[in-house]
Residue frames as a rotation matrix with the C-alpha (Angstrom) as fourth column:
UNK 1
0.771 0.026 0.637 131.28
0.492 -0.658 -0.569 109.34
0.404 0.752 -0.520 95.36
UNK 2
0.403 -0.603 -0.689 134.61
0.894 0.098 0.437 110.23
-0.196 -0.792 0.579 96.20
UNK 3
-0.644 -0.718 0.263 134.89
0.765 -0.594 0.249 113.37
-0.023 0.361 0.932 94.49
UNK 4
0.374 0.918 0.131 132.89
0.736 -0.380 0.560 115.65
0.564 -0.113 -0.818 96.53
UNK 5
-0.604 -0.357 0.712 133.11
-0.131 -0.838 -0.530 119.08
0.786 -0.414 0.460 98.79
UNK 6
0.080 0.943 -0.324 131.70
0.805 0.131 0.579 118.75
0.588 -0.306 -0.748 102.17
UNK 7
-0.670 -0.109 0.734 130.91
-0.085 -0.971 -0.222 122.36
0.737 -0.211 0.642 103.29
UNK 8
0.200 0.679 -0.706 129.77
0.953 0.033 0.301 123.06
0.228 -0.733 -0.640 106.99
UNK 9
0.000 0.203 0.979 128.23
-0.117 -0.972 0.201 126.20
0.993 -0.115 0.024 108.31
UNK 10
-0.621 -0.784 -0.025 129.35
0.085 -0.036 -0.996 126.26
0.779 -0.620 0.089 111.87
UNK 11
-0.418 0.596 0.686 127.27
-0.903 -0.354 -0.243 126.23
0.097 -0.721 0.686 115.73
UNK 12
-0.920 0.309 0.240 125.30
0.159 0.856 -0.492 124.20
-0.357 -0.414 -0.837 117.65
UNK 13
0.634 0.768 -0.087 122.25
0.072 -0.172 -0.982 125.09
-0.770 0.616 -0.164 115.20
UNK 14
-0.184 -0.614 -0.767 124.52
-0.852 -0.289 0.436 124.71
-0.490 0.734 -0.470 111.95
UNK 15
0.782 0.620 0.062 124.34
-0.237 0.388 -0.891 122.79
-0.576 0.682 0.450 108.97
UNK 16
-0.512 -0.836 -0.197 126.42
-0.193 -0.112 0.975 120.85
-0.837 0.537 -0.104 106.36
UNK 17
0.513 0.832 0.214 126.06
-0.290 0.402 -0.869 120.22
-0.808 0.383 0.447 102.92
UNK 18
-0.028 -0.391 0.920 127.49
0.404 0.837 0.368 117.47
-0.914 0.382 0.134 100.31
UNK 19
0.163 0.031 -0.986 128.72
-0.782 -0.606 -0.149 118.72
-0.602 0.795 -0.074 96.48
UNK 20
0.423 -0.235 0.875 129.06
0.393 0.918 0.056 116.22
-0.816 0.320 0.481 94.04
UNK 21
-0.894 -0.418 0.160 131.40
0.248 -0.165 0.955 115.98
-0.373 0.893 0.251 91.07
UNK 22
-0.297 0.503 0.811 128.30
0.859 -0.231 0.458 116.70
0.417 0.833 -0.364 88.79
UNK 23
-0.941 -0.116 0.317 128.27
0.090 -0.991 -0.095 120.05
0.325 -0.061 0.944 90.68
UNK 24
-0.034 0.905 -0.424 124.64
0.079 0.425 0.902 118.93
0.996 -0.003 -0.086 92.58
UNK 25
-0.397 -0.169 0.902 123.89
-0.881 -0.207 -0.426 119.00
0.259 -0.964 -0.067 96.24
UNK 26
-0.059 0.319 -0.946 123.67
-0.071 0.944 0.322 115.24
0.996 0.086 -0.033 97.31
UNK 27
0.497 0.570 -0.655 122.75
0.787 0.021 0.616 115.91
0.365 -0.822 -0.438 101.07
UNK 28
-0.550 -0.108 0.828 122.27
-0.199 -0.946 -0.255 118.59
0.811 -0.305 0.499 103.37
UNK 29
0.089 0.663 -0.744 121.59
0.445 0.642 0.625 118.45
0.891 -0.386 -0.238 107.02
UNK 30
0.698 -0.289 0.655 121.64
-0.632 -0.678 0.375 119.97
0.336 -0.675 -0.656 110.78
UNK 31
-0.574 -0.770 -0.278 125.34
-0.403 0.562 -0.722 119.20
0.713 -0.302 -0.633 112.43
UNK 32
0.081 0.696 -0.714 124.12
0.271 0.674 0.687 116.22
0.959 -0.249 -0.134 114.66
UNK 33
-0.277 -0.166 0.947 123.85
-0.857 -0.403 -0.321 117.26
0.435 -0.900 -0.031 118.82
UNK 34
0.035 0.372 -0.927 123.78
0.551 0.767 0.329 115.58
0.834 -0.523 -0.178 121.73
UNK 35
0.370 0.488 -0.790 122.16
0.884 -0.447 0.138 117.57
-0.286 -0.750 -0.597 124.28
UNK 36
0.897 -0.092 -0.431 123.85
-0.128 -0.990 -0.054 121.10
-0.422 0.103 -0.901 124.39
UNK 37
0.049 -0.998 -0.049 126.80
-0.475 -0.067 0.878 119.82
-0.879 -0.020 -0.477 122.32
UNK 38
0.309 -0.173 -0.935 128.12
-0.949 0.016 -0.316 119.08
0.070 0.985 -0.159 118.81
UNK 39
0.690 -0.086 0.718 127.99
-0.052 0.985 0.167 115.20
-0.722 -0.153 0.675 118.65
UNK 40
0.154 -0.648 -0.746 131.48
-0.977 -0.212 -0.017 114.87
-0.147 0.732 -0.665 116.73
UNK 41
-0.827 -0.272 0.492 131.51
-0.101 0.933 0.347 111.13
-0.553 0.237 -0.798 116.83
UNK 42
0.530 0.615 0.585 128.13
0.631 0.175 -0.756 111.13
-0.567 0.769 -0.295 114.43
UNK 43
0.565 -0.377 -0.734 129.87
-0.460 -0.882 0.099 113.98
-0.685 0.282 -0.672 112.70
UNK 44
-0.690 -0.714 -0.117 133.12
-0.620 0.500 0.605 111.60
-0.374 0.490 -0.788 111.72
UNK 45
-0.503 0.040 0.864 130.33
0.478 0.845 0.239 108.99
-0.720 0.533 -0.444 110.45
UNK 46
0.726 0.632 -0.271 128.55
0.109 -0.495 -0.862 111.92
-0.679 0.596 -0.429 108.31
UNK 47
0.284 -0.699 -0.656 131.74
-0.673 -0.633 0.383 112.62
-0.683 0.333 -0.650 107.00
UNK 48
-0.404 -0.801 -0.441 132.55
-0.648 -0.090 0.757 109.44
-0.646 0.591 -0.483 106.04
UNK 49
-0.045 0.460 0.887 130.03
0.674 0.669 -0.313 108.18
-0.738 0.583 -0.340 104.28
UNK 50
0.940 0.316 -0.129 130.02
0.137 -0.695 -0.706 111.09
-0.313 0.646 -0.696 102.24
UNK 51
0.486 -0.665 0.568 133.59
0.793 0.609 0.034 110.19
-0.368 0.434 0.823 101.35
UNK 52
0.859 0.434 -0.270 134.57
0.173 -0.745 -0.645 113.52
-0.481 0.507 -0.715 100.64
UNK 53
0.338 -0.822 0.458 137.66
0.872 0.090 -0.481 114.88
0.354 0.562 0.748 98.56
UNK 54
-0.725 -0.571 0.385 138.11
0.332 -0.779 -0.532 118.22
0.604 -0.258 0.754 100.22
UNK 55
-0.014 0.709 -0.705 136.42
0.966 0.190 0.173 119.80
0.256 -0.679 -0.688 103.62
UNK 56
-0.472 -0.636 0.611 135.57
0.368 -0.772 -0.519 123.39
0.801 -0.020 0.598 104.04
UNK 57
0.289 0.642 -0.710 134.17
0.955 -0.244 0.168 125.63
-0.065 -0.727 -0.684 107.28
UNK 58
0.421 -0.024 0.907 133.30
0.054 -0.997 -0.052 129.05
0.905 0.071 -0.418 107.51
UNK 59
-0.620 -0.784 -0.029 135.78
0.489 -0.357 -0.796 130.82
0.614 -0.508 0.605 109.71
UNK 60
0.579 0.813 0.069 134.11
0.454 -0.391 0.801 131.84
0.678 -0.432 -0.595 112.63
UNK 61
-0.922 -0.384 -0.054 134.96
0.304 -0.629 -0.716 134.54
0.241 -0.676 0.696 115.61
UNK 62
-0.520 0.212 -0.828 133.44
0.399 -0.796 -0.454 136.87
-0.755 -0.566 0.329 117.88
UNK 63
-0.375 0.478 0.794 130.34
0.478 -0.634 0.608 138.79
0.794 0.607 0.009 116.82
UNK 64
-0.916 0.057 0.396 129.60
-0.188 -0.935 -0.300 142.33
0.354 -0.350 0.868 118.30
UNK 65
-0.352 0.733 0.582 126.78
-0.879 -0.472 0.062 141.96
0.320 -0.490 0.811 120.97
UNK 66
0.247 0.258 -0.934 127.12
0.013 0.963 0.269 137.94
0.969 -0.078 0.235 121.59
UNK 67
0.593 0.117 0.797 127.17
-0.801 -0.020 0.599 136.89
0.086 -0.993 0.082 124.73
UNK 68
-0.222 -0.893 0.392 130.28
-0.971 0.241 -0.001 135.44
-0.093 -0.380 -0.920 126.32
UNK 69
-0.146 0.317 0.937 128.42
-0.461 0.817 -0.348 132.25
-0.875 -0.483 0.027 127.07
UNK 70
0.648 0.445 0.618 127.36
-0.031 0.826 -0.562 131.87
-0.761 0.345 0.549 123.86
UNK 71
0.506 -0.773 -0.383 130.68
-0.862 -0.438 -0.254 132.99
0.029 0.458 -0.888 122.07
UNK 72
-0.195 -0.326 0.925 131.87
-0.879 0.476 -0.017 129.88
-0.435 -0.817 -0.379 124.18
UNK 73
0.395 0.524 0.755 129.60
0.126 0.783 -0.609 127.19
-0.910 0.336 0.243 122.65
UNK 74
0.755 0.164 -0.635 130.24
-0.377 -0.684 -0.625 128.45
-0.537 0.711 -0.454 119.60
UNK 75
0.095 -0.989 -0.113 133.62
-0.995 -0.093 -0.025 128.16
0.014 0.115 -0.993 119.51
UNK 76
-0.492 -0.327 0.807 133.46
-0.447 0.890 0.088 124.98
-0.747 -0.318 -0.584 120.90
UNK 77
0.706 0.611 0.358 131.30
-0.056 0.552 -0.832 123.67
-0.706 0.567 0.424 118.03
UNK 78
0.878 -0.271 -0.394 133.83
-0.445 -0.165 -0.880 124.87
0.173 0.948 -0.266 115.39
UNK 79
-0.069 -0.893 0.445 136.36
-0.995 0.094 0.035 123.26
-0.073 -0.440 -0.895 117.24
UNK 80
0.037 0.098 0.995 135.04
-0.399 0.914 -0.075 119.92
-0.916 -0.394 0.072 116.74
UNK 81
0.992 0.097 0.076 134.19
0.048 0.266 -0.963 120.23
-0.114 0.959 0.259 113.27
UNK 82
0.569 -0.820 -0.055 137.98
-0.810 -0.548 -0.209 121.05
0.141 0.164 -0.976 113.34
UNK 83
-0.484 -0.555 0.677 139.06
-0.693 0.715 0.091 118.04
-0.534 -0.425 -0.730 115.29
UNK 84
0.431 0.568 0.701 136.72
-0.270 0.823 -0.500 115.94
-0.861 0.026 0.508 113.36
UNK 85
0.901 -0.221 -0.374 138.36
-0.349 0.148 -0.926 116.67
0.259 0.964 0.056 109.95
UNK 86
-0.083 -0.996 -0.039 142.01
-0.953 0.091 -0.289 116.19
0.292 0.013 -0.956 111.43
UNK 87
-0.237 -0.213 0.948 140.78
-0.575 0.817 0.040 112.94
-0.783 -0.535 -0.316 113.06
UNK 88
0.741 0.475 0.475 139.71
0.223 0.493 -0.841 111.76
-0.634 0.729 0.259 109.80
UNK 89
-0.367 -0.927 -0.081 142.74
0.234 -0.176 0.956 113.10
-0.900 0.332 0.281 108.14
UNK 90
0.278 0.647 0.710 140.63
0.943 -0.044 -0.329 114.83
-0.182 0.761 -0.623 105.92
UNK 91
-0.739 -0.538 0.405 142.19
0.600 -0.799 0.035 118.02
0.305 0.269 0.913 103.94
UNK 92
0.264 0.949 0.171 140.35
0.955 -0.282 0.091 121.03
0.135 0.139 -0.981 104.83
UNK 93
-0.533 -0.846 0.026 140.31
0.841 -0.533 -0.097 124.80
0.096 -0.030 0.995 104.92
UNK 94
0.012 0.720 -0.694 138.30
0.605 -0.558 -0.569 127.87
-0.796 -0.413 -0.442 106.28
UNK 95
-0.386 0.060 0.920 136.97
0.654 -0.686 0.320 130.78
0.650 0.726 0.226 104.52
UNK 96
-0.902 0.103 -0.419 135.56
0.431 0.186 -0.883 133.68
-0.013 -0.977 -0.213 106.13
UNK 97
0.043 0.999 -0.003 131.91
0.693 -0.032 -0.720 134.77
-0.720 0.029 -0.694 106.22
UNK 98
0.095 -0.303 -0.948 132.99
-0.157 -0.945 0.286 138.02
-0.983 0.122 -0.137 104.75
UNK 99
-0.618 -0.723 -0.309 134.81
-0.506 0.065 0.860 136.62
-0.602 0.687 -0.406 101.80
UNK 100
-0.822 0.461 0.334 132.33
0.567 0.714 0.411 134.04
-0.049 0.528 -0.848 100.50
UNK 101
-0.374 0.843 -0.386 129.39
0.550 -0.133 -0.824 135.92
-0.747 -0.521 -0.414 101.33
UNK 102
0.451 -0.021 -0.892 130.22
-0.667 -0.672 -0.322 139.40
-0.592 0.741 -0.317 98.90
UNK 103
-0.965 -0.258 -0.050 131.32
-0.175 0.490 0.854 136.60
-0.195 0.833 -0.518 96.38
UNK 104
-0.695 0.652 0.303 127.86
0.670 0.740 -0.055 134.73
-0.260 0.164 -0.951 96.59
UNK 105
-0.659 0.563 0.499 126.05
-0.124 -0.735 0.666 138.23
0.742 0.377 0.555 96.73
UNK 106
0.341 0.938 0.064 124.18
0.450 -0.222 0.865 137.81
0.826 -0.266 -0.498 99.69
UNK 107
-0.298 -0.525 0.797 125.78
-0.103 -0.813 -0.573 139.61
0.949 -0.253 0.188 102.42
UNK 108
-0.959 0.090 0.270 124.09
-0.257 0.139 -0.957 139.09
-0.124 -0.986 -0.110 105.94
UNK 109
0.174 0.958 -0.226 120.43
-0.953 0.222 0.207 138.63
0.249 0.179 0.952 104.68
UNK 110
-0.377 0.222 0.899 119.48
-0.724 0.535 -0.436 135.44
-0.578 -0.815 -0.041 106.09
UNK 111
0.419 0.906 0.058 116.52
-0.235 0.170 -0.957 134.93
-0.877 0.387 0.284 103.80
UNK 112
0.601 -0.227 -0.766 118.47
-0.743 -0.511 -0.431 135.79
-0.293 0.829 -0.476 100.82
UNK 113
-0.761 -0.436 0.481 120.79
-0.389 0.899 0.200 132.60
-0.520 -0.035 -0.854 101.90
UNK 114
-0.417 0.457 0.785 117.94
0.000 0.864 -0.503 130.68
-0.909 -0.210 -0.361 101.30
UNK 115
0.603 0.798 0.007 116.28
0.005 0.005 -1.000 132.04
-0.798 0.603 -0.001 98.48
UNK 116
0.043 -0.659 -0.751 120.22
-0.973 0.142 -0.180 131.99
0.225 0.739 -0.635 96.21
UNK 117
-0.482 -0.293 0.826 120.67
-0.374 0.921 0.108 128.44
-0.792 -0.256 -0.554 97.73
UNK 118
-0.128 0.664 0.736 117.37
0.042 0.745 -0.665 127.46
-0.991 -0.054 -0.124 96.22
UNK 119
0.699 0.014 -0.715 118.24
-0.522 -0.674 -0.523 129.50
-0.489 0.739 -0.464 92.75
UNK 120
-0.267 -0.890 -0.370 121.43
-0.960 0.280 0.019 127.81
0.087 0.360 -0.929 92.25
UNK 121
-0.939 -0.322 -0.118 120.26
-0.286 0.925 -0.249 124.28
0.189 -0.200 -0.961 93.57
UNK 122
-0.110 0.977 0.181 116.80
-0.927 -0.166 0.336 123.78
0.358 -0.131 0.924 92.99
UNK 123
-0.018 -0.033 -0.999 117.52
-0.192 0.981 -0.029 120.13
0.981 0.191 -0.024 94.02
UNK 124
-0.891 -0.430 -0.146 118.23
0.316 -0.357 -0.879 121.40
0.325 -0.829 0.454 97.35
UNK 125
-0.230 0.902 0.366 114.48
-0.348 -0.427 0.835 122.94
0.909 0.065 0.412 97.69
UNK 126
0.147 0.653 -0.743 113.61
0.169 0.724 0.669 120.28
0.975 -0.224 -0.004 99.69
UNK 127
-0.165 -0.584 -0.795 115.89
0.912 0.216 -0.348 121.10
0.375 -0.783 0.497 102.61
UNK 128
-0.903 -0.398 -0.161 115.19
0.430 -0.838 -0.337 124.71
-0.001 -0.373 0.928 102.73
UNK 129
-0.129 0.982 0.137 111.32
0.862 0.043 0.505 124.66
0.490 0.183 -0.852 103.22
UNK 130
0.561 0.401 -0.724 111.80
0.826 -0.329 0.458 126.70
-0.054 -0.855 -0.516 106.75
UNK 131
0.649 -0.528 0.547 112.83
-0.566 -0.816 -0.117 130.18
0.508 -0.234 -0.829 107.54
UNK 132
0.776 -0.407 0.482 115.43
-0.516 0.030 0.856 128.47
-0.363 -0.913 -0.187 110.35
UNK 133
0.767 -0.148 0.625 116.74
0.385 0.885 -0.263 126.64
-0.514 0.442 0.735 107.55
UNK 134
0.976 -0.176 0.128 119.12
-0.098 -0.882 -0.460 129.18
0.194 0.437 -0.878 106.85
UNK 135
0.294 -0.662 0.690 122.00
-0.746 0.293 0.598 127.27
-0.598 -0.690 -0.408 108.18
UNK 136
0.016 -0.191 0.982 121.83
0.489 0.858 0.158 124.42
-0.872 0.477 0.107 105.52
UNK 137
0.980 0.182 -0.080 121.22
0.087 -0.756 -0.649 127.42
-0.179 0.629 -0.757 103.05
UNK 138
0.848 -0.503 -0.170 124.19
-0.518 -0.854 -0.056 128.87
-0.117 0.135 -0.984 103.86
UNK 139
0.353 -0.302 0.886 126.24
-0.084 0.932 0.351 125.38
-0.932 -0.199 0.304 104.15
UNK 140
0.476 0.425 0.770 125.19
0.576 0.511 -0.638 124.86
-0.665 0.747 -0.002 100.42
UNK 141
0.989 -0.144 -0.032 126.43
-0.144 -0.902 -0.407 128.53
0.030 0.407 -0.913 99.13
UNK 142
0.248 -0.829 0.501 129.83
-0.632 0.254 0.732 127.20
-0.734 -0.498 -0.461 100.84
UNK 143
0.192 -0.021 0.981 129.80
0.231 0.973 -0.024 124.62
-0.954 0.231 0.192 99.26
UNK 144
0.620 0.234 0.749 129.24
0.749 0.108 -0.654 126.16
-0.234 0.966 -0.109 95.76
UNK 145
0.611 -0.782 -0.124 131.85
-0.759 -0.623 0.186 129.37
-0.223 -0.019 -0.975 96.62
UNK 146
0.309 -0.717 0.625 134.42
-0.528 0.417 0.740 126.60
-0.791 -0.558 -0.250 97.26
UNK 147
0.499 0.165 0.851 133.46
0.495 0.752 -0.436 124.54
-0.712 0.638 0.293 94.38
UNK 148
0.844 -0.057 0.534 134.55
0.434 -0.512 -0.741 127.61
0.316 0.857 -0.407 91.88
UNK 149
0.879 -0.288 0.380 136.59
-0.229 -0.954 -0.194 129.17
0.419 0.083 -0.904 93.44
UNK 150
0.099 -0.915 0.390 139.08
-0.992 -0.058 0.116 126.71
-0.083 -0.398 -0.914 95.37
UNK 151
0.887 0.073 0.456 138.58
-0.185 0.961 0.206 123.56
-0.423 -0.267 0.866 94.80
UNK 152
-0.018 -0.997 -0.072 142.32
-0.582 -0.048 0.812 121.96
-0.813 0.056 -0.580 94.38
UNK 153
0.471 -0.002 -0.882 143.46
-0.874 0.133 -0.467 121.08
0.118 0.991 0.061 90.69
UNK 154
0.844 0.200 0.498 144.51
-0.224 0.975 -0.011 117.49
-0.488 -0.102 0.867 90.22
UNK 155
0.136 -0.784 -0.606 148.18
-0.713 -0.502 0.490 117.33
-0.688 0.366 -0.627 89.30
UNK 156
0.794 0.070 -0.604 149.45
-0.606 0.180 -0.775 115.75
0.054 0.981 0.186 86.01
């Protein structure tokens, strides 16, 4: 299905999830680790089997009261998903939390991820049994901001 969005929600506890042309979530999952680290070589094979047509990640930075250590890790996660799309020469482009968030209507509420995810994408249920699941929630919402709101127009 080559005409898909694959939206990841950033961290070493983060989540993508797969849009399809029929405007569906066809998978959703945690970004794969190996030990304390984003496993970007399973990453590049998530990516391409899911074949996508356009890659987005939520812009991440510095949040008020993180620790240095884990500001660090962080970073480094989103950095891979970064390198993983250029090593795949796969188009892609951030958004930031802010921006999608007051678009989607849920604002910082965790829960609320989960419970619009499952509103908009009842197909998606399955994935978002757990409170912690708020990461593949929020993956999905990406995904569906992106879908409306940028997805690039096919020239003539």
């Amino acid at each position: 299905m080559p005409n898909t969005i694959f939206a990841i929600d950033p961290g070493l506890n983060g989540a993508y999830a797969v849009w399809g042309e029929d405007g569906k979530i066809q998978e959703v999952g945690d970004l794969p680790r190996f030990s304390k680290h984003l496993n970007g070589a399973m990453l590049a094979k998530i990516i391409a089997v899911a074949n996508p047509l356009f890659c987005v990640i939520e812009q991440v930075g510095a949040r008020p009261g993180q620790g240095v250590s884990s500001t660090f890790n962080f970073g480094c996660a989103y950095g891979v998903c970064i390198g993983t799309f250029m090593a795949l020469d796969m188009p892609f482009d951030t958004v930031t939390p802010g921006t999608w968030k007051r678009e989607m209507g849920i604002g910082k509420d965790k829960e609320r991820a989960r419970q619009k995810a499952v509103q908009l994408h009842p197909e998606a249920a399955e994935f978002l049994g757990r409170k912690l699941d708020h990461n593949r929630a929020e993956a999905i919402l990406l995904a569906h901001y992106w879908s409306r709101r940028k997805m690039p127009v096919e020239e003539v």
